[in-house]
C-alpha atoms as one frame of an Amber mdcrd trajectory, in Angstrom:
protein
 -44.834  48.064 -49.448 -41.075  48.259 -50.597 -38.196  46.532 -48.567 -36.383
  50.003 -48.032 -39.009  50.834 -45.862 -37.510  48.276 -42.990 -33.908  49.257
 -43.333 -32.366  51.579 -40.999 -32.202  55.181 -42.121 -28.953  55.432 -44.684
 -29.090  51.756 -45.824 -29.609  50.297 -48.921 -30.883  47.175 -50.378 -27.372
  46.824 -52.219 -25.394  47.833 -49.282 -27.579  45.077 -47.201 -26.637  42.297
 -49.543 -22.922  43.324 -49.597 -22.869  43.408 -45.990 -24.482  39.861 -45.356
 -22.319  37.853 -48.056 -19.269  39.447 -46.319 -19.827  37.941 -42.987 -21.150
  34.668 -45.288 -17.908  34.367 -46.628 -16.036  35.333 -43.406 -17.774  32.664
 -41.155 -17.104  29.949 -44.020 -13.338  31.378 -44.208 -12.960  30.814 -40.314
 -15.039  27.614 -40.127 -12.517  25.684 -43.072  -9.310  27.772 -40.744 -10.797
  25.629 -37.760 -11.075  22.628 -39.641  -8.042  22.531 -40.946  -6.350  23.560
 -37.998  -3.700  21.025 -36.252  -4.377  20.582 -32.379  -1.323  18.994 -30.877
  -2.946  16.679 -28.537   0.667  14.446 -27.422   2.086  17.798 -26.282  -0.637
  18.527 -23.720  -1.130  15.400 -22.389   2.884  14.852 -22.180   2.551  18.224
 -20.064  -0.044  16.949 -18.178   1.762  13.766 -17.398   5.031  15.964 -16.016
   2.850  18.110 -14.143   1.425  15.018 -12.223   5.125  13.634 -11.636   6.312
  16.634 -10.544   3.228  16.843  -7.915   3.617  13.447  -6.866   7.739  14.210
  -6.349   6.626  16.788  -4.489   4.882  14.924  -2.302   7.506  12.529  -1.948
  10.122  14.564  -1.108   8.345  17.485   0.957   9.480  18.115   4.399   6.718
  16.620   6.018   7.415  13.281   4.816  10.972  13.174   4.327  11.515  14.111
   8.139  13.187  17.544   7.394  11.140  19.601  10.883  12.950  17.046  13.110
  11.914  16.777  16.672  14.980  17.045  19.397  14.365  13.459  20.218  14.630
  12.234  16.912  17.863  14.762  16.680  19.306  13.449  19.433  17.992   9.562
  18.196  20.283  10.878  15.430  23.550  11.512  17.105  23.145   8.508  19.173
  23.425   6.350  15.539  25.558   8.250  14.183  28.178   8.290  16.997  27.579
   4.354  16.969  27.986   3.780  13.375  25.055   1.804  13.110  23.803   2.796
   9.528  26.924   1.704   8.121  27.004  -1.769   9.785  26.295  -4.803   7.282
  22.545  -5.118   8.939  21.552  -1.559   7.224  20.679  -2.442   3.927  18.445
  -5.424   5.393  16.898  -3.218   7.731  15.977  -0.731   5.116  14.372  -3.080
   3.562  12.065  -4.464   6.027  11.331  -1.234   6.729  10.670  -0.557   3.154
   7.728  -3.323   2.491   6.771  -2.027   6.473   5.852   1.217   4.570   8.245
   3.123   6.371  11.367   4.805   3.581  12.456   7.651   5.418  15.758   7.460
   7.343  14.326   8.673  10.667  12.692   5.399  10.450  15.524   3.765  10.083
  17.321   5.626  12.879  14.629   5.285  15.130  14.632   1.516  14.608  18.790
   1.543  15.684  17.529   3.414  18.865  15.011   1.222  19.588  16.834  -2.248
  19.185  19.552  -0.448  21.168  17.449   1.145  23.914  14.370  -1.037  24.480
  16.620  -4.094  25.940  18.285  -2.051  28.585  14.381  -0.367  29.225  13.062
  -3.745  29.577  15.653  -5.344  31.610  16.253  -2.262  34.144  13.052  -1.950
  34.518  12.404  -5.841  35.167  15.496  -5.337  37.385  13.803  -2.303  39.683
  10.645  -4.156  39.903  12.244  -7.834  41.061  14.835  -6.586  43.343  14.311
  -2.968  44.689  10.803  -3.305  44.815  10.768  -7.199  45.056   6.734  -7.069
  43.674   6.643 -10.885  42.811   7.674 -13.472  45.317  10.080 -15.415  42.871
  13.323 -17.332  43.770  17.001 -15.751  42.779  17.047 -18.112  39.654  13.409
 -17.058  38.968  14.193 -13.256  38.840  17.090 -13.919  36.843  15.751 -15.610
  34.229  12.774 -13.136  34.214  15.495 -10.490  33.957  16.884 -11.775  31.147
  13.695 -13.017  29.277  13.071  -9.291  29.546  15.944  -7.973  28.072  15.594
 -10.700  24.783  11.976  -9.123  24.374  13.131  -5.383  24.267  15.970  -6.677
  22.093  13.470  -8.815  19.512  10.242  -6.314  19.868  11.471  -3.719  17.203
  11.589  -6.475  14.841   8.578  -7.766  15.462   6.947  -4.691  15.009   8.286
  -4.125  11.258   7.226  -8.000  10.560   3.940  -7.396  11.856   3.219  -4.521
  10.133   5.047  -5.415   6.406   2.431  -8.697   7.090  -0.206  -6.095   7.405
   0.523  -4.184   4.556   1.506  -7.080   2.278  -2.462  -8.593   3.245  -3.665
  -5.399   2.415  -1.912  -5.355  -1.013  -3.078  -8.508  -1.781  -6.722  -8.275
  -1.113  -6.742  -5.034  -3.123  -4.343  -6.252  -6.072  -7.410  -7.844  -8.189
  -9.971  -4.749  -8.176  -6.564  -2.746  -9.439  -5.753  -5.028 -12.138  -9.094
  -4.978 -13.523  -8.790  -0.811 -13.240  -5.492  -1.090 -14.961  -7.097  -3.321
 -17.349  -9.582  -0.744 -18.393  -7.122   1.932 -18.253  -4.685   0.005 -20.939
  -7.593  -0.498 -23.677  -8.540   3.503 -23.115  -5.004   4.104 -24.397  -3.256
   4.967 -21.585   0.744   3.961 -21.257   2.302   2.084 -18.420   3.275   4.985
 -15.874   0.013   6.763 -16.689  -1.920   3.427 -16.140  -0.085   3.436 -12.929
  -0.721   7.059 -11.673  -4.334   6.449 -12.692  -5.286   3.690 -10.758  -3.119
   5.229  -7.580  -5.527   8.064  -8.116  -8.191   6.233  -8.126  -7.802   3.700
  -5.205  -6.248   6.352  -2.817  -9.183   6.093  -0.492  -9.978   2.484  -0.987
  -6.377   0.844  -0.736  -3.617   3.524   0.218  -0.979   0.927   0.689  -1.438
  -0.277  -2.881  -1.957   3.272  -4.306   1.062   4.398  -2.517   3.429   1.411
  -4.065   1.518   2.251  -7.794   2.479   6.311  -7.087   6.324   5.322  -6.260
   6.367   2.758  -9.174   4.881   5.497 -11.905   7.214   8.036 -10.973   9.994
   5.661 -10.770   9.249   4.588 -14.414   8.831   8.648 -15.643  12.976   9.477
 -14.437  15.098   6.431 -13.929  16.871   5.376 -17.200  15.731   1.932 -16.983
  12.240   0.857 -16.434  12.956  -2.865 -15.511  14.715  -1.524 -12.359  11.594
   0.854 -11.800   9.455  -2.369 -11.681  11.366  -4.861  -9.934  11.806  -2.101
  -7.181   8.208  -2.586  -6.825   8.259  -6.269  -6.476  11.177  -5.409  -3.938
   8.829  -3.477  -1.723   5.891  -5.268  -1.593   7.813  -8.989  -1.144   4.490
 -11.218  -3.162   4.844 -13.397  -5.122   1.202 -11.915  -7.253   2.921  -8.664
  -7.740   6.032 -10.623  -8.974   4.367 -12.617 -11.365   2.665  -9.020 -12.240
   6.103  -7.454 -12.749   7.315 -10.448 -15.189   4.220 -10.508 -16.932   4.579
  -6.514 -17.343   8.784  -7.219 -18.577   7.728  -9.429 -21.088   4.626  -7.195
 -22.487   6.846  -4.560 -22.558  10.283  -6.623 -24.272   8.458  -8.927 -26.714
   5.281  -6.138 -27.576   2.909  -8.696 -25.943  -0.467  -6.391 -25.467  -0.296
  -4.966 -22.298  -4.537  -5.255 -21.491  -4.481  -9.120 -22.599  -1.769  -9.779
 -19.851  -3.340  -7.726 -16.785  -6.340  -9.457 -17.916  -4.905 -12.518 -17.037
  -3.071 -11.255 -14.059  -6.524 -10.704 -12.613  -8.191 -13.666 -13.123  -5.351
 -15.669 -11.576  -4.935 -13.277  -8.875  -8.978 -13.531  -8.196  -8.574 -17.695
  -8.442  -5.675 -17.413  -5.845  -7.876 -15.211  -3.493 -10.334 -18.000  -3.949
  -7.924 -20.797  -3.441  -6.913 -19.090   0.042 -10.460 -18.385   1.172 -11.352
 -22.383   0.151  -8.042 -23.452   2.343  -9.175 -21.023   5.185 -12.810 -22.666
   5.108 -11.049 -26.570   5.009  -8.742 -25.568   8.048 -12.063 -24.982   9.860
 -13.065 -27.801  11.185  -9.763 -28.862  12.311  -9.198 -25.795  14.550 -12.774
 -26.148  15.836 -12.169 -29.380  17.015  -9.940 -28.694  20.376 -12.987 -25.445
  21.333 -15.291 -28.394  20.955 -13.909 -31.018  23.022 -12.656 -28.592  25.756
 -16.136 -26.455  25.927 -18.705 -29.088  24.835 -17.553 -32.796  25.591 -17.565
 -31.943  29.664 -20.732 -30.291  29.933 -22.169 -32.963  27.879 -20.569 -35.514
  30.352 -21.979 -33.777  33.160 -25.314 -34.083  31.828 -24.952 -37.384  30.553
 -23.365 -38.871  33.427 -24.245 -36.603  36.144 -27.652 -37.919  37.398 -26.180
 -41.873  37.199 -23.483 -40.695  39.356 -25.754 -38.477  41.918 -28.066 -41.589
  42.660 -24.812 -44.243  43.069 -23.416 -41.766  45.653 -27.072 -41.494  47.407
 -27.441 -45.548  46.936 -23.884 -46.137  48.878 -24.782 -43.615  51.804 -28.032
 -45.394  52.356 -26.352 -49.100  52.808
C-alpha cells in the first residue's frame, strides 16, 4: 500500500512535506515574535488607575451629591444666608469643619446649618411662647413661663450643634472600630505591590459595604493624593476630617515611610497592631468602669427589696405586738 494512496486527489508526497515544514517554521517564527514581544504593563495599569480617579471624581462632584437639583427650600435657605452674610462670618471655616468630620462637605450643608441655628431658636421659643400664654397648657407662674421661654429658645439655638457633635462622634466610633481590619487590608495590599493611592482606592473598594464612613475618607484621601501637587497636604487633610488621634499617628507614620523610604507594609503593620492593642485597652477600661456604674442600679433596685424582706416580717409582728398591749 503506497502513501499516495491517502492524499487528496492532486497532492504529492513532496508537496505534503513542503506544506507541513512551512507552517513548522511559521508557528516557530510567531511563537519566538511572542516571546520576544514587549507588553507594557505600567501603561495599562497607570490607565487603569486614571480611569478609577476619574470615576471616583465623578462621583464626587456629580449633581446628586454636590447639591446642584436644589429644592426651593434649600434655594430660599440660600438667599436667607446669603442676604445675612453668614458664610463669610469668622465662624465659617469652623463650621465647615465640624461639618466635615460630621460627613457632611457640601455647602447646602453648611447653609442649612446657618438656617437652622438662625431659625430653630425663634421656632422653639414662639412656639414655647403660644403654648404658655395663648394656650396657657401648663399651670406655671409668670417667672416659670419665662424661664421656660427662654430655656427654649437656648435649646433651638444649641440643637444644630449638637447634632453635628453627635453625629462626627458617630462617625469618628465608626472609623475607629473599622481602622484595624483596614490596616491589615492595606497591609496586604502594600506587599502585593500596590502604591499608596492605589492601596487606598483598594481597600475603599473593598470595605464599601462593611465600613462606608472609613471607605469614604480612604476614596477622598486617594484621589486627593492622584491631583494635588503635594501629597503631605493630601494626607493631613485626612487626619483633618476624621479628628483621631489613630489615624494621626497613621498619617505620620505614612510621612515618614514616604520621606525617609521606610517600607511602607512594615509600618501599617505596626499601625495595626497598636491600633488592635488600643481597641483592647478601651474594651479592658469599659469592662473596669463596670462595676462602678453598677453600683448605684444595685443599691437603688436591690438594697430595698432586700430590706423589705429582711426586715419586713420583724417589723409586721412589733406593730401586731404593740396593738395587742
Amino acid at each position: 500500500m503506497n502513501l499516495e494512496d491517502f492524499l487528496p486527489a492532486g497532492m504529492s508526497v513532496e508537496t505534503l512535506l513542503v506544506t507541513m515544514s512551512g507552517i513548522s517554521v511559521l508557528v516557530s517564527v510567531a511563537a519566538v515574535w511572542f516571546t520576544l514581544l514587549h507588553r507594557d504593563v505600567s501603561t495599562k495599569r497607570a490607565k487603569m488607575i486614571a480611569d478609577q480617579r476619574r470615576d471616583l471624581r465623578a462621583g464626587i462632584m456629580s449633581p446628586k451629591r454636590r447639591g446642584m437639583n436644589k429644592q426651593p427650600s434649600v434655594t430660599l435657605m440660600h438667599k436667607i444666608v446669603d442676604r445675612l452674610k453668614l458664610l463669610r462670618s469668622a465662624q465659617a471655616k469652623k463650621v465647615g469643619m465640624k461639618l466635615m468630620q460630621a460627613g457632611w462637605r457640601d455647602n447646602d450643608a453648611m447653609v442649612k446649618f446657618f438656617f437652622c441655628k438662625l431659625a430653630l431658636p425663634f421656632a422653639f421659643g414662639g412656639l414655647a411662647t403660644f403654648l404658655l400664654y395663648g394656650l396657657e397648657a401648663y399651670n406655671l407662674s409668670s417667672t416659670g413661663r419665662a424661664a421656660v421661654s427662654l430655656g427654649a429658645v437656648v435649646f433651638g439655638a444649641y440643637l444644630p450643634d449638637l447634632m453635628v457633635k453627635n453625629q462626627a462622634q458617630k462617625r469618628q466610633a465608626a472609623i475607629r472600630k473599622a481602622l484595624p481590619d483596614a490596616l491589615d487590608l492595606m497591609v496586604i495590599c502594600s506587599e502585593a505591590g500596590l502604591s499608596l493611592d492605589a492601596t487606598l482606592m483598594r481597600v475603599a473598594k473593598e470595605m464599601d459595604k462593611t465600613a462606608p464612613e472609613l471607605a469614604d475618607e480612604f476614596s477622598l484621601t486617594g484621589l486627593e493624593l492622584g491631583f494635588l501637587p503635594d501629597r503631605r497636604t493630601a494626607l493631613q487633610n485626612l487626619a483633618l476630617r476624621t479628628d483621631l488621634t489613630v489615624i494621626r499617628g497613621m498619617v505620620g507614620t505614612l510621612l515618614q515611610a514616604e520621606r525617609y523610604g521606610t517600607p511602607l507594609a512594615h509600618s501599617l503593620r505596626v499601625l495595626s497592631a497598636e491600633s488592635r492593642e488600643e481597641r483592647a485597652m478601651k474594651a479592658e477600661e469599659k469592662a473596669a468602669r463596670l462595676p462602678a456604674l453598677l453600683t448605684v442600679p444595685m443599691i437603688i433596685f436591690i438594697l430595698p427589696p432586700l430590706f423589705i424582706v429582711l426586715i419586713g416580717p420583724a417589723i409586721l409582728r412589733t406593730i401586731d405586738a404593740l396593738s395587742n398591749m
